[in-house]
C-alpha positions as CSV (number, residue, x, y, z in Angstrom):
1,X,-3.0,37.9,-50.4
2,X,-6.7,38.0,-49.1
3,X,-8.9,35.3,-49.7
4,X,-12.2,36.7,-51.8
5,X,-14.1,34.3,-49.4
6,X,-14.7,34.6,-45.7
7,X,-16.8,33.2,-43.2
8,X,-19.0,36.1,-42.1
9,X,-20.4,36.2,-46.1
10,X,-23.9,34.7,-46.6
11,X,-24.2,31.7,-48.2
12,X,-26.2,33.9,-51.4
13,X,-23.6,36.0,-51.5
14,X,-20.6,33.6,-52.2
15,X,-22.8,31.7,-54.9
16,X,-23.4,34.9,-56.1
17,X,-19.9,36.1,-57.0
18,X,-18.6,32.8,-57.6
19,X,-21.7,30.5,-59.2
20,X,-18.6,27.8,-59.5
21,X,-18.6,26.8,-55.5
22,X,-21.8,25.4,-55.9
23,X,-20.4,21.9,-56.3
24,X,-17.9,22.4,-53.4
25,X,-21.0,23.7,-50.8
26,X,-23.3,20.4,-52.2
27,X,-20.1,18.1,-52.1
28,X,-19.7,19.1,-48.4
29,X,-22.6,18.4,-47.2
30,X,-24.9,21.0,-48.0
31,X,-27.1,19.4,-50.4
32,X,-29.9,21.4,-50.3
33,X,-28.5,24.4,-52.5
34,X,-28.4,21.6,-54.8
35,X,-32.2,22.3,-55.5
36,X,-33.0,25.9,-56.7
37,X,-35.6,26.5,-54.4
38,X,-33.8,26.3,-51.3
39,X,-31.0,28.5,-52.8
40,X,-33.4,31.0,-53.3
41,X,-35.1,30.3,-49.7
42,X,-32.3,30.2,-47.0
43,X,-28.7,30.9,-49.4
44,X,-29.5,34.4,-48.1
45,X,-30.9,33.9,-44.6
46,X,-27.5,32.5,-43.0
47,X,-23.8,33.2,-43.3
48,X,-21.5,30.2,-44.0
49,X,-20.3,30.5,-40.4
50,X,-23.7,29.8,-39.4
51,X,-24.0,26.7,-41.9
52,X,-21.0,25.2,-40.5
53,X,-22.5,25.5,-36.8
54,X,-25.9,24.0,-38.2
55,X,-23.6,21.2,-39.6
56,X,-21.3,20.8,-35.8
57,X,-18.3,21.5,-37.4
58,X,-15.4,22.6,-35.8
59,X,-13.0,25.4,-36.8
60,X,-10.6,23.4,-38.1
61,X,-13.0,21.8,-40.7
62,X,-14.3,25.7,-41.5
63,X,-11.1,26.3,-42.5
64,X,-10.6,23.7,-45.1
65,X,-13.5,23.8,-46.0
66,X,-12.5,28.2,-46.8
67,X,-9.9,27.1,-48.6
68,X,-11.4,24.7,-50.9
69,X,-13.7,27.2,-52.0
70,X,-10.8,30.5,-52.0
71,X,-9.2,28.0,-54.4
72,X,-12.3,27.4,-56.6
73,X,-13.1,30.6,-56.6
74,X,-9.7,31.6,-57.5
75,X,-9.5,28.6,-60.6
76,X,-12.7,30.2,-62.1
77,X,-13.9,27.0,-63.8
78,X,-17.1,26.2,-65.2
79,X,-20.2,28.2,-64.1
80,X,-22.7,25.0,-63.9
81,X,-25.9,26.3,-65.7
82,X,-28.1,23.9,-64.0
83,X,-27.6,22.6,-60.3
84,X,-26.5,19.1,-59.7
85,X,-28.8,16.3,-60.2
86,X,-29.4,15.7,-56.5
87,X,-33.2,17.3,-55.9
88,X,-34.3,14.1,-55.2
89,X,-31.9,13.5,-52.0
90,X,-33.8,15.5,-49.2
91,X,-32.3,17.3,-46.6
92,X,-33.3,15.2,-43.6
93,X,-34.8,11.7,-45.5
94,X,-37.1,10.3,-43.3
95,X,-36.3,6.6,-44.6
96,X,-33.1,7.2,-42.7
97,X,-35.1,6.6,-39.5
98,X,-31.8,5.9,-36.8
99,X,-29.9,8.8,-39.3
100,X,-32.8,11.5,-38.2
101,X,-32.9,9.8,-34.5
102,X,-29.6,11.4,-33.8
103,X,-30.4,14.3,-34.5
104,X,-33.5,14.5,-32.3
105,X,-36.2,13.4,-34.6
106,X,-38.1,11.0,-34.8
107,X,-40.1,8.9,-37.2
108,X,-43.3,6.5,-37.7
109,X,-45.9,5.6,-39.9
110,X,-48.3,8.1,-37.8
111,X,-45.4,10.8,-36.8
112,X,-42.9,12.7,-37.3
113,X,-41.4,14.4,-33.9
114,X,-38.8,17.5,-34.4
115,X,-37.2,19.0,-31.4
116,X,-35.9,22.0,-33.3
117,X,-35.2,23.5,-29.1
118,X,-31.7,25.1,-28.9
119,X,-31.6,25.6,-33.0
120,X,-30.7,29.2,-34.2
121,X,-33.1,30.5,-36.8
122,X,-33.0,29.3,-39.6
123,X,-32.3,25.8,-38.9
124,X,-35.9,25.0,-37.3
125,X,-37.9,26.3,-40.1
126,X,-35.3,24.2,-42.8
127,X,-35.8,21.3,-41.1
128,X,-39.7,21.7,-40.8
129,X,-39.9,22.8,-44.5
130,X,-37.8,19.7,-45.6
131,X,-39.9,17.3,-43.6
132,X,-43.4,18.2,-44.0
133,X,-42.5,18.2,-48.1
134,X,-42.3,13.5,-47.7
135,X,-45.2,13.5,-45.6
136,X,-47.6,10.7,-46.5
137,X,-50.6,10.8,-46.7
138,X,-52.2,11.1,-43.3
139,X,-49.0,11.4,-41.5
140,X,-48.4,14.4,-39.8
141,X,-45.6,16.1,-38.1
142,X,-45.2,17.6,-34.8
143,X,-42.1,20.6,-33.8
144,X,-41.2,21.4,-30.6
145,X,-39.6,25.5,-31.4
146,X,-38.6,27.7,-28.5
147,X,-40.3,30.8,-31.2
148,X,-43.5,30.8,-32.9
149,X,-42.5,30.9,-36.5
150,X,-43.9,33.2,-38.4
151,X,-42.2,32.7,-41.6
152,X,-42.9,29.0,-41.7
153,X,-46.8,29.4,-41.9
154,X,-46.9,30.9,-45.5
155,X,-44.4,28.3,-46.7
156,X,-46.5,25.6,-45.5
157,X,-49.8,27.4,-47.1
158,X,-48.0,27.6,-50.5
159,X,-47.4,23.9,-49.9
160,X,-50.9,22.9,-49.5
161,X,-50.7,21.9,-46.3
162,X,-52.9,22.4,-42.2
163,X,-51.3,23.6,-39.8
164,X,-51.9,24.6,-36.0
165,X,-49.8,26.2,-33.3
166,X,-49.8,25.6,-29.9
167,X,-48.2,27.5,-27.0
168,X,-46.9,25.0,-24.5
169,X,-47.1,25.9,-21.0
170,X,-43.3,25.3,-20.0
171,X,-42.4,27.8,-22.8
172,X,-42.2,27.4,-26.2
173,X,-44.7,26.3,-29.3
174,X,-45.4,23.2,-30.8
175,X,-46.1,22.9,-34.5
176,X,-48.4,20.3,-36.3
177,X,-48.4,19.7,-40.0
178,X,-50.5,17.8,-41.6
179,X,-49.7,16.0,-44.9
Protein backbone atom coordinates (compact mmCIF):
# COMPACT_ATOMS: atom_id res chain seq x y z
CA UNK A 1 0.00 0.00 0.00
CA UNK A 2 1.46 3.59 -0.83
CA UNK A 3 1.84 6.04 1.78
CA UNK A 4 -0.27 9.36 0.71
CA UNK A 5 2.80 11.24 2.17
CA UNK A 6 6.25 11.41 0.76
CA UNK A 7 9.22 13.34 1.21
CA UNK A 8 9.64 15.21 -2.13
CA UNK A 9 5.91 17.03 -1.22
CA UNK A 10 6.07 20.66 0.06
CA UNK A 11 5.45 21.30 3.36
CA UNK A 12 1.86 23.45 1.89
CA UNK A 13 1.01 20.70 0.15
CA UNK A 14 0.83 18.00 3.01
CA UNK A 15 -1.03 20.55 5.32
CA UNK A 16 -3.11 21.02 2.53
CA UNK A 17 -4.55 17.51 1.99
CA UNK A 18 -4.22 16.57 5.47
CA UNK A 19 -4.88 19.94 7.83
CA UNK A 20 -4.63 17.10 10.78
CA UNK A 21 -0.51 16.72 10.58
CA UNK A 22 -0.23 20.09 11.75
CA UNK A 23 0.26 18.96 15.32
CA UNK A 24 2.71 16.18 14.26
CA UNK A 25 4.97 18.91 11.99
CA UNK A 26 4.86 21.57 15.30
CA UNK A 27 5.37 18.53 17.83
CA UNK A 28 8.51 17.71 15.81
CA UNK A 29 10.14 20.52 15.89
CA UNK A 30 8.79 22.68 13.43
CA UNK A 31 7.09 25.25 15.36
CA UNK A 32 6.85 27.91 13.25
CA UNK A 33 3.71 26.45 11.15
CA UNK A 34 2.35 26.83 14.39
CA UNK A 35 1.75 30.59 13.61
CA UNK A 36 -0.39 31.21 10.45
CA UNK A 37 1.84 33.58 8.97
CA UNK A 38 4.69 31.45 8.44
CA UNK A 39 2.45 28.74 7.07
CA UNK A 40 1.45 30.92 4.58
CA UNK A 41 5.14 32.34 4.09
CA UNK A 42 7.54 29.29 3.63
CA UNK A 43 4.88 25.93 4.00
CA UNK A 44 5.15 26.30 0.21
CA UNK A 45 8.67 27.47 -0.40
CA UNK A 46 10.45 24.02 0.81
CA UNK A 47 9.67 20.29 0.55
CA UNK A 48 9.68 18.30 3.87
CA UNK A 49 12.97 16.71 2.64
CA UNK A 50 14.36 20.09 2.65
CA UNK A 51 12.88 20.80 6.28
CA UNK A 52 14.47 17.86 7.66
CA UNK A 53 18.00 18.94 6.19
CA UNK A 54 17.30 22.51 7.71
CA UNK A 55 16.66 20.60 10.93
CA UNK A 56 20.23 17.99 10.52
CA UNK A 57 18.29 15.14 10.54
CA UNK A 58 19.26 11.95 9.33
CA UNK A 59 17.36 9.54 7.15
CA UNK A 60 16.47 7.36 9.72
CA UNK A 61 14.64 10.15 11.67
CA UNK A 62 12.83 11.19 8.13
CA UNK A 63 11.51 8.05 8.05
CA UNK A 64 9.77 8.02 11.35
CA UNK A 65 9.01 10.97 11.27
CA UNK A 66 6.90 9.79 7.37
CA UNK A 67 5.39 7.48 9.19
CA UNK A 68 3.94 9.29 12.00
CA UNK A 69 2.35 11.53 9.71
CA UNK A 70 1.21 8.46 6.74
CA UNK A 71 -0.53 7.23 10.03
CA UNK A 72 -2.19 10.58 10.91
CA UNK A 73 -3.09 11.18 7.80
CA UNK A 74 -4.45 7.81 7.35
CA UNK A 75 -6.52 8.05 11.19
CA UNK A 76 -8.22 11.31 9.76
CA UNK A 77 -8.85 12.89 13.14
CA UNK A 78 -9.70 16.23 14.00
CA UNK A 79 -9.05 19.07 11.58
CA UNK A 80 -7.77 21.78 14.33
CA UNK A 81 -9.63 25.00 13.30
CA UNK A 82 -7.08 27.16 14.89
CA UNK A 83 -3.28 26.42 15.15
CA UNK A 84 -1.75 25.56 18.40
CA UNK A 85 -1.21 28.08 20.92
CA UNK A 86 2.49 28.39 20.43
CA UNK A 87 2.85 31.97 18.37
CA UNK A 88 4.61 33.23 21.18
CA UNK A 89 7.61 30.56 21.08
CA UNK A 90 9.85 32.03 18.19
CA UNK A 91 11.67 30.17 15.85
CA UNK A 92 15.22 31.00 16.91
CA UNK A 93 14.58 32.92 20.61
CA UNK A 94 17.18 35.09 21.17
CA UNK A 95 17.04 34.66 25.15
CA UNK A 96 18.38 31.25 24.34
CA UNK A 97 21.78 33.05 23.81
CA UNK A 98 24.27 29.51 24.01
CA UNK A 99 21.00 27.72 22.11
CA UNK A 100 21.40 30.27 18.99
CA UNK A 101 25.50 30.14 19.55
CA UNK A 102 25.43 26.64 18.17
CA UNK A 103 24.00 27.32 15.45
CA UNK A 104 26.25 30.17 14.38
CA UNK A 105 24.55 33.21 15.79
CA UNK A 106 25.24 35.25 17.98
CA UNK A 107 23.67 37.58 20.53
CA UNK A 108 24.13 40.99 22.65
CA UNK A 109 22.45 43.89 23.83
CA UNK A 110 23.87 45.83 20.65
CA UNK A 111 23.91 42.69 18.01
CA UNK A 112 22.64 40.13 16.64
CA UNK A 113 25.35 38.17 14.19
CA UNK A 114 23.73 35.46 11.63
CA UNK A 115 26.07 33.46 9.52
CA UNK A 116 23.31 32.12 7.30
CA UNK A 117 26.79 30.93 4.74
CA UNK A 118 26.33 27.30 3.50
CA UNK A 119 22.22 27.57 4.16
CA UNK A 120 20.00 26.62 1.11
CA UNK A 121 17.26 29.10 0.46
CA UNK A 122 14.93 29.38 2.40
CA UNK A 123 16.60 28.86 5.57
CA UNK A 124 18.58 32.32 5.54
CA UNK A 125 15.73 34.52 4.91
CA UNK A 126 13.51 32.27 7.95
CA UNK A 127 16.08 32.82 10.14
CA UNK A 128 16.47 36.64 9.38
CA UNK A 129 12.67 37.14 9.29
CA UNK A 130 12.29 35.35 12.74
CA UNK A 131 15.15 37.44 14.32
CA UNK A 132 14.69 40.86 13.20
CA UNK A 133 10.77 40.39 14.42
CA UNK A 134 12.43 40.43 18.85
CA UNK A 135 14.71 43.17 17.94
CA UNK A 136 14.76 45.77 20.68
CA UNK A 137 14.83 48.83 20.31
CA UNK A 138 18.05 50.06 19.03
CA UNK A 139 19.50 46.69 18.45
CA UNK A 140 20.19 45.68 15.23
CA UNK A 141 21.06 42.62 13.36
CA UNK A 142 23.77 41.79 10.99
CA UNK A 143 23.63 38.45 8.21
CA UNK A 144 26.43 37.17 6.59
CA UNK A 145 24.41 35.39 3.06
CA UNK A 146 26.44 33.95 0.22
CA UNK A 147 23.10 35.75 -2.11
CA UNK A 148 21.70 39.02 -2.01
CA UNK A 149 18.16 38.41 -0.90
CA UNK A 150 15.72 39.82 -2.70
CA UNK A 151 12.72 38.45 -1.17
CA UNK A 152 13.77 39.46 2.25
CA UNK A 153 13.70 43.31 1.66
CA UNK A 154 9.89 43.60 1.14
CA UNK A 155 9.31 41.45 4.28
CA UNK A 156 11.39 43.58 6.25
CA UNK A 157 9.51 46.95 4.67
CA UNK A 158 6.13 45.46 5.68
CA UNK A 159 7.72 45.01 9.07
CA UNK A 160 8.68 48.56 9.54
CA UNK A 161 11.96 48.15 9.69
CA UNK A 162 15.86 49.85 7.84
CA UNK A 163 17.71 47.92 6.10
CA UNK A 164 21.09 48.15 4.02
CA UNK A 165 23.11 45.69 1.94
CA UNK A 166 26.45 45.33 1.56
CA UNK A 167 28.57 43.42 -0.90
CA UNK A 168 31.63 42.00 0.87
CA UNK A 169 34.71 41.82 -1.02
CA UNK A 170 35.60 38.00 -0.33
CA UNK A 171 32.09 37.25 -1.83
CA UNK A 172 28.95 37.31 -0.43
CA UNK A 173 26.46 40.18 1.24
CA UNK A 174 25.98 41.26 4.53
CA UNK A 175 22.66 42.33 5.79
CA UNK A 176 21.79 44.97 8.55
CA UNK A 177 18.50 45.37 10.17
CA UNK A 178 17.59 47.71 12.29
CA UNK A 179 14.96 47.42 14.94
Amino acid sequence: MATPISADMKVSEILNLFPQTLDVFVNNGFKPLANPLMRRTFAHLVSLKGAATMHHWEAARLEAFLRELNARAAMGGPVPTEAPALEDIPLYDVRDVEGLKAQGIEVSAELIRVDNRGLEPPEPMVRILAIVQQLAPGQRMEALNERRPMLLYPKIEELGMAHETEELPEGGYRITVRG
